[in-house]
C-alpha positions as CSV (number, residue, x, y, z in Angstrom):
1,X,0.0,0.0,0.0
2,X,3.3,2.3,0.9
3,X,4.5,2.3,-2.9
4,X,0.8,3.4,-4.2
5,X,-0.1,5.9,-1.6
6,X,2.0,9.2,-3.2
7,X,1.0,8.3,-6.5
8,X,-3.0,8.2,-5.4
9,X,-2.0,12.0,-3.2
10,X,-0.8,13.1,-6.5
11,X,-3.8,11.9,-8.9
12,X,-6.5,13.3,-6.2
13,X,-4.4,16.6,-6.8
14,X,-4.2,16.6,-10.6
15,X,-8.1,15.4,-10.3
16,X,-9.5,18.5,-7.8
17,X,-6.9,21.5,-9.9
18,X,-8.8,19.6,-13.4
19,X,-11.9,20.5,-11.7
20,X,-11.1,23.9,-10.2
21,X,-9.8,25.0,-13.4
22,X,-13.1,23.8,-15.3
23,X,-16.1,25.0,-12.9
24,X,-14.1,27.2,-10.6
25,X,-14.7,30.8,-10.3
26,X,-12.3,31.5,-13.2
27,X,-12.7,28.2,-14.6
28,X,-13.2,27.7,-18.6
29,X,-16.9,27.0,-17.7
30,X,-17.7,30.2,-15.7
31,X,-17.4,32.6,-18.5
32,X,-21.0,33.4,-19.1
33,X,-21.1,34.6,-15.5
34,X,-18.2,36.7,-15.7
35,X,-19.9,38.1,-18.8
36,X,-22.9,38.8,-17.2
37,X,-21.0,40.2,-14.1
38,X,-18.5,42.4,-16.6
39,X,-22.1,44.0,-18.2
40,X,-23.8,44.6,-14.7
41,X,-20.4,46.8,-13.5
42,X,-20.4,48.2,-16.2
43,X,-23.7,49.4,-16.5
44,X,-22.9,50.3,-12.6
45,X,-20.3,52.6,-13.9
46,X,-22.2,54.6,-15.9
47,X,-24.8,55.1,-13.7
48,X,-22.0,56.2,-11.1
49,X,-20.2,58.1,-13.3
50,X,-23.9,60.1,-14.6
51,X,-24.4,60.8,-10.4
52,X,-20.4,62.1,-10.7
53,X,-21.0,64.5,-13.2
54,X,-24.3,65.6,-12.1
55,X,-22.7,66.4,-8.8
56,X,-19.6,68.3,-10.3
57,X,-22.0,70.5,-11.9
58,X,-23.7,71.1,-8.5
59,X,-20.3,71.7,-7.1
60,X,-19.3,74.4,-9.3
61,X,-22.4,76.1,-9.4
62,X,-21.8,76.3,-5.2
63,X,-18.2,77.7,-5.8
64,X,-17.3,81.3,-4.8
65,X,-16.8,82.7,-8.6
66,X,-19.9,81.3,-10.0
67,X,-22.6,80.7,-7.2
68,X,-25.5,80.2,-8.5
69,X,-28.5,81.8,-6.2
70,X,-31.3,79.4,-7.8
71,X,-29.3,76.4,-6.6
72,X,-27.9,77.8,-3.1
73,X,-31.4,78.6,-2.6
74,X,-32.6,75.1,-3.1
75,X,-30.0,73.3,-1.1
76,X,-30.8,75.9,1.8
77,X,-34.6,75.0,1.7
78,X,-34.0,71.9,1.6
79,X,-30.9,71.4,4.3
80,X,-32.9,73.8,6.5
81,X,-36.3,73.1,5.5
82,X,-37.2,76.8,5.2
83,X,-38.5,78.3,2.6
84,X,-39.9,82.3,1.3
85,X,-43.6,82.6,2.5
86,X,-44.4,83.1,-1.1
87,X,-42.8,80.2,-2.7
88,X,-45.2,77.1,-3.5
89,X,-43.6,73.8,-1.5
90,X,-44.7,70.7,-2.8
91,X,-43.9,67.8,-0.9
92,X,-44.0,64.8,-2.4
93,X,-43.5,61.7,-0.1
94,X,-46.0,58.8,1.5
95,X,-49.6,60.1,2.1
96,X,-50.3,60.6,6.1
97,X,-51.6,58.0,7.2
98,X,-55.7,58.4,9.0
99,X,-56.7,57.0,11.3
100,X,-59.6,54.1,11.3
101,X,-63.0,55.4,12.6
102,X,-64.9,53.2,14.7
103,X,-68.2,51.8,13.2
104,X,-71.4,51.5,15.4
105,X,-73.2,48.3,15.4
């Protein structure tokens, strides 16, 4: 059994990399996945990279040299929730919720 045992270690070996390297996470039979993983991150990073620019613009329009009062304004009403008594708010969120009224039997 001594004279067999090394060479059965080795072919369990060769046997579990032959596997790994088929089904494994970056096996030759996992490529679909990393396809469909490759086109979610991407789509990821251009939904990131749209929120980047979008808030690049906001930062520059905050800057000293080109404030922008329309946009100050907004981030103060809605940081401090104040707003001009003749501005129209409109609040858009869940409906408040009312109460059940009791029915007489």
């Amino acid at each position: 059994m001594k004279p067999y045992f090394l060479s059965a270690v080795l072919l369990l070996l060769v046997v579990y990399l032959g596997v790994q390297a088929l089904t494994g996470e970056r096996g030759l039979l996992s490529g679909s996945a990393r396809d469909a993983r490759l086109v979610q991150r991407k789509s990821q990073l251009a939904a990131l990279s749209e929120q980047r620019a979008d808030l690049e613009v906001r930062v520059r329009y905050l800057r000293t040299g080109s404030l922008s009062r329309d946009l100050l304004e907004e981030r103060a009403s809605a940081v401090l929730g104040f707003s001009d008594p003749r501005d129209y708010v409109v609040h858009v969120g869940t409906p408040p919720v009312r109460p059940a009224t009791a029915t007489r039997s």
